[in-house]
C-alpha positions in Angstrom: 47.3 128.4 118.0 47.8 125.5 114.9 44.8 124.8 112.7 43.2 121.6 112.5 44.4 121.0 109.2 48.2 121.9 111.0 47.1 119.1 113.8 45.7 116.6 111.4 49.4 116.9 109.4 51.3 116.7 112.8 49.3 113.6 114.1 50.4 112.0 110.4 53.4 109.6 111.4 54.8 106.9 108.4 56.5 105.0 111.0 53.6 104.0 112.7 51.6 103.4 109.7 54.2 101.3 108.0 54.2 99.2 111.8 50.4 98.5 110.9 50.7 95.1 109.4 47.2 94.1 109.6 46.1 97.4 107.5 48.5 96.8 105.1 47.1 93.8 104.1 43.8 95.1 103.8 44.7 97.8 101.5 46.4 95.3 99.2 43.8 93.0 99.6 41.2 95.8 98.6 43.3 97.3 95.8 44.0 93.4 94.2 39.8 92.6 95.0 39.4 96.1 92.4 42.2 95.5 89.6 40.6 91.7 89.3 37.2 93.6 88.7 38.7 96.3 86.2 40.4 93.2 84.4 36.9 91.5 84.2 35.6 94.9 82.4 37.3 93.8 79.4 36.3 90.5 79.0 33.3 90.3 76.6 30.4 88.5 76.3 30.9 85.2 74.5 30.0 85.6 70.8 30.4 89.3 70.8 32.4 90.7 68.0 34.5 93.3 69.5 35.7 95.3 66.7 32.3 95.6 65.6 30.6 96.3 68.8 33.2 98.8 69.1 31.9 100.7 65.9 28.2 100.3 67.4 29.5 102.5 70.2 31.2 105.3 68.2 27.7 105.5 65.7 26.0 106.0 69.2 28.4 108.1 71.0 26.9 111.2 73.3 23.7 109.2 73.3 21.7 107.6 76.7 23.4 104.7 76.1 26.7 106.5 76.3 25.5 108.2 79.4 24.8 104.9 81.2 28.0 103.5 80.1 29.5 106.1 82.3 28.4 104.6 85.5 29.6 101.2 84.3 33.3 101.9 83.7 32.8 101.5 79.8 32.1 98.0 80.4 28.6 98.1 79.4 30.2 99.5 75.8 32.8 96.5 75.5 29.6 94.5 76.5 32.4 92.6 79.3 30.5 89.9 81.7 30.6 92.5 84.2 28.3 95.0 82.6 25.6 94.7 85.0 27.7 95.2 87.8 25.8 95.2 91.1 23.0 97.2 90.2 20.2 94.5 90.0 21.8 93.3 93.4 21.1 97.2 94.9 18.0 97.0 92.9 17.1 93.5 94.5 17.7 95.2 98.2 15.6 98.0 97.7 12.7 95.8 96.7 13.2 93.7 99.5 13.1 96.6 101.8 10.3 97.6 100.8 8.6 94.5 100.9 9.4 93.7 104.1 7.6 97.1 105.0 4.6 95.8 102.9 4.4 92.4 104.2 3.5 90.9 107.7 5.2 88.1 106.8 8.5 89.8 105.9 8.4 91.5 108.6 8.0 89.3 110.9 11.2 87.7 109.2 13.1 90.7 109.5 12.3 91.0 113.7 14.0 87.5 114.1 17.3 88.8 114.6 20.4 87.5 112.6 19.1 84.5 111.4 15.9 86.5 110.0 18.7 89.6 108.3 20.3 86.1 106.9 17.0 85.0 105.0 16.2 88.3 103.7 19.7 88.1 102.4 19.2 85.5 101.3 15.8 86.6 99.0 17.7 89.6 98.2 20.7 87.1 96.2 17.5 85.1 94.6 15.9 88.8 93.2 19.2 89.3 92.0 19.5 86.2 89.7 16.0 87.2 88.5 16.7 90.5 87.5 20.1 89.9 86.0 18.2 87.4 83.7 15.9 89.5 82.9 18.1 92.7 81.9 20.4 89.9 80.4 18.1 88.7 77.7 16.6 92.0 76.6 20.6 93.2 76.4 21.3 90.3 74.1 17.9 90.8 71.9 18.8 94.8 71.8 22.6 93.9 70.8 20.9 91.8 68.1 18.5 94.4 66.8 20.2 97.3 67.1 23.1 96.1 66.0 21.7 95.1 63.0 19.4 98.6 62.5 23.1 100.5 62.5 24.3 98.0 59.5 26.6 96.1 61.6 26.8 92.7 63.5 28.5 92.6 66.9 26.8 89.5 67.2 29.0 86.6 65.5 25.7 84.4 65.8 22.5 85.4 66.4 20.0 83.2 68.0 18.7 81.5 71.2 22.0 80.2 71.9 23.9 83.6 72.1 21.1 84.6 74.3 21.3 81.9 77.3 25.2 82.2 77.2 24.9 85.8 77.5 22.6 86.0 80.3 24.2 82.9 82.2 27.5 85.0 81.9 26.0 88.0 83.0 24.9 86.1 86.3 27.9 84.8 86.8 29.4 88.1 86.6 27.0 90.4 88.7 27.5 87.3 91.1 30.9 87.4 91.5 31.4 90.9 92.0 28.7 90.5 94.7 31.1 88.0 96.5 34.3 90.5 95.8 32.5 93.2 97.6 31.7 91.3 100.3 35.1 90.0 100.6 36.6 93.6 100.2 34.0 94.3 103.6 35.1 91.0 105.6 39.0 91.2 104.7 39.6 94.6 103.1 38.8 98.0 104.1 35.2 97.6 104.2 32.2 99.0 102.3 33.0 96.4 99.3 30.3 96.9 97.5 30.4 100.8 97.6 34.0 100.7 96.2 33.3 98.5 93.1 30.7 101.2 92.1 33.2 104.1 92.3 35.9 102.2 91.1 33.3 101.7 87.8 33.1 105.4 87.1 36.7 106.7 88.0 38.5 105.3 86.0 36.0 106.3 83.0 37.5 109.1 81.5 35.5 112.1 80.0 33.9 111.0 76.7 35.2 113.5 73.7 32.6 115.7 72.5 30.8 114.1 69.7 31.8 115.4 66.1 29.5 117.7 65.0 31.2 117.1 61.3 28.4 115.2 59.7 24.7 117.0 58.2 22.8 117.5 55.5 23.7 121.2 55.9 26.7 122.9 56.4 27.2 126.6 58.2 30.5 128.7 57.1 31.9 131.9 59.1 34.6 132.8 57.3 37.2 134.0 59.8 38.4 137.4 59.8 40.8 137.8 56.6 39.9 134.7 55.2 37.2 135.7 53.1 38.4 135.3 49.7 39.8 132.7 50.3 37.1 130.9 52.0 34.5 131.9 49.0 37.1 130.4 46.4 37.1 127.3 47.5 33.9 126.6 48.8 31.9 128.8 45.7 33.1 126.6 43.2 31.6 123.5 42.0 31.7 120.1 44.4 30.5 116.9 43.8 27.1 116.1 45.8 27.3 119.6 47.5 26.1 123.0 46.3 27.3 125.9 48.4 25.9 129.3 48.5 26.6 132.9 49.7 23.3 133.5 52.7 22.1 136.2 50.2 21.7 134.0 47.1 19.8 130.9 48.8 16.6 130.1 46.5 13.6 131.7 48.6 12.1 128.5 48.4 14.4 127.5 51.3 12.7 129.9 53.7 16.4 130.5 55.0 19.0 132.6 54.9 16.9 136.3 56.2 18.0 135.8 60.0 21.3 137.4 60.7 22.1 134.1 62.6 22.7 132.3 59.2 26.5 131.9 58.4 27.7 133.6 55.5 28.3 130.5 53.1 25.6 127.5 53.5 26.4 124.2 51.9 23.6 121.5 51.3 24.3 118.0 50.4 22.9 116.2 47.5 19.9 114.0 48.5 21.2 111.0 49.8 24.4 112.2 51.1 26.0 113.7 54.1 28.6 116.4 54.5 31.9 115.4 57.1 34.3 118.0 58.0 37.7 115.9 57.8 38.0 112.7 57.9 34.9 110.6 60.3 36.5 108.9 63.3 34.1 105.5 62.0 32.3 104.6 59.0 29.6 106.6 57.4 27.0 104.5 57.4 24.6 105.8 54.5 23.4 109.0 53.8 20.8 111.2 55.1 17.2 112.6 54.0 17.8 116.1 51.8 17.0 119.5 52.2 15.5 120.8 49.4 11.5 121.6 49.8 11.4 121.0 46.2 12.9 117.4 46.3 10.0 114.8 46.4 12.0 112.6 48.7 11.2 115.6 51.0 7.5 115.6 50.7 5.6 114.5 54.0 2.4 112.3 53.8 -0.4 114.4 55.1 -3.8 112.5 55.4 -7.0 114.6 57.0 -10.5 112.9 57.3 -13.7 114.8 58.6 -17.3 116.1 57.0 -15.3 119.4 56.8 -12.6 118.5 54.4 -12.7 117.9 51.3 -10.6 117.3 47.8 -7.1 116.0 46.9 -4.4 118.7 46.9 -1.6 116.2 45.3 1.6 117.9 46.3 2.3 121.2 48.7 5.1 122.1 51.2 5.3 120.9 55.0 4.8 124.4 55.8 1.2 124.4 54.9 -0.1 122.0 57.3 0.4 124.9 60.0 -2.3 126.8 58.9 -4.5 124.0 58.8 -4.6 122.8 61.5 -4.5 126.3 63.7 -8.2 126.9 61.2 -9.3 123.5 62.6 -9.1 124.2 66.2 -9.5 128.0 66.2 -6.3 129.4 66.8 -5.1 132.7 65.0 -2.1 131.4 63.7 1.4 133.0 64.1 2.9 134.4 61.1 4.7 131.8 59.1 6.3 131.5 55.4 2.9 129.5 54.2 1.2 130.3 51.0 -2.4 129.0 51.9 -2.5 126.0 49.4 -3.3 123.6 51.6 -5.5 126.0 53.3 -7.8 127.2 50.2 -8.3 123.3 48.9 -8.8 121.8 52.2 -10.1 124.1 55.4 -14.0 123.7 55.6 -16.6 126.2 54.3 -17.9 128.9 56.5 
């Protein structure tokens, strides 16, 4: 007896298929409706600087952002007029459903039959314009302002005008991939609007993993045989980077005892940042430092209450712990602390 699977292949028959003229069609139809929407996912917004948005995306690679720009096809990266894709249009549906489950009047509206299915349609395309304007403007302010926080400008020109032409070509764009998916359902294959959203995160290819090249601190495992060699180069003195052997770490550290630790640590210079090869985009900047004993390091620790008292001046991060686990009554766990802050500053019993 044949398996389904040996049924489902024998039932398979080219001829006829290639005799189905009117299917045909709709599969060309449907496959031209999705290349025109890829081809809007690289259009940008107008006034966007692409080579420097494009640098604003590798700085904030493998973050959130990153992860939404998955479900956009990378078009929310390349900032295209189709970045918003349907989503308020599904978001606008959902509220409407709701609301017609919340009002009387709605719901009468919804009882009326076609022409009541055609108004809540129609409210549904009107909550759509809304919320595309809204997520518009706040993606144009943040493309401004964060931009701008990373050192870069993928903004040509800032202002109120870059603002309204970004959200009127957002509309325009969630807008017209509305009517594509309701073409694709009239005169493709159906469920238009279903295949725009998984013909946004197909094509998307795995993101690399992000670099993990650049720190303040660096951890070395010499591989097996390599271990002269290794301590040579790195043992000797760099510019803006001090390495160490794990055993000879200054104790002020409070690192290096846990087998964990690499053999060879490297710390950067205050200010600086330590890149294995050479970045896939700019550096921008440096980074804090390391060093307890750096006053760049030093946290700002301010405690008011009748049961403090004095002005310590300067003592590690470390002794805050003991603080505050003497303020609220909590044995403490044991920690690297030498009680400075705890001697000058824990009330009197």
């Amino acid at each position: 007896m044949a398996s389904a699977s040996d049924q489902l292949a024998s039932s398979i028959n080219l001829a006829k298929f290639a005799q189905a003229t009117d299917l045909k069609k709709r599969l060309w139809f449907t496959l031209g409706a999705l290349i025109v929407f890829r081809m809007l996912s690289y259009v940008p917004l107008p006034g966007v600087d692409p080579t420097q948005l494009n640098l604003l995306a590798q700085q904030t690679q493998g973050g959130v952002l990153d992860f939404f720009n998955n479900f956009t096809g990378g078009a929310l990266n390349r900032m295209s007029i189709v970045a918003l894709g349907v989503m308020p249009y599904i978001t606008a549906s959902i509220v409407v459903q709701l609301a017609t489950s919340l009002s009387p009047q709605l719901n009468a509206i919804k009882k009326e039959g076609e022409s009541g299915r055609k108004r809540l349609n129609q409210y549904t395309r009107y909550g759509t314009v809304a919320l595309t304007a809204v997520q518009g403007y706040f993606i144009a302010v943040g493309l401004e302002t964060f931009g701008a926080s990373q050192g870069l400008q993928p903004v040509v020109e800032p202002g109120l005008i870059f603002r309204i032409g970004a959200v009127i070509s957002l509309i325009g764009g969630t807008m017209f991939l509305m009517w594509i998916g309701e073409q694709i359902t009239n005169r493709g294959i159906g469920n238009g609007l279903s295949l725009i959203i998984m013909s946004r995160i197909v094509p998307r290819p795995l993101p690399p993993p992000h670099p993990r090249h650049m720190h303040v601190l660096a951890s070395i495992e010499p591989a097996a045989g390599t271990d002269d060699r290794v301590y040579a180069a790195l043992l000797k003195p760099h510019a803006h980077m001090t390495c160490r052997r794990r055993e000879d770490l200054p104790e002020r550290l409070h690192y290096g005892h846990n087998p964990r630790v690499a053999a060879i640590i490297c710390i950067a210079e205050n200010g600086w940042t330590i890149v294995a090869g050479k970045p896939a985009y700019p550096v921008m900047g440096g980074a804090h430092g390391y060093d307890n004993d750096d006053p760049d390091m030093r946290a700002l620790f301010i405690a008011y209450g009748s049961g403090l008292r004095g002005d310590v001046g300067l003592v590690d991060n470390i002794e805050v712990y003991p603080l505050l686990m003497r303020l609220i009554g909590v044995k403490p766990l044991p920690n690297d602390a030498r009680g400075a802050l705890l001697e000058s500053l824990a009330p009197q019993r």
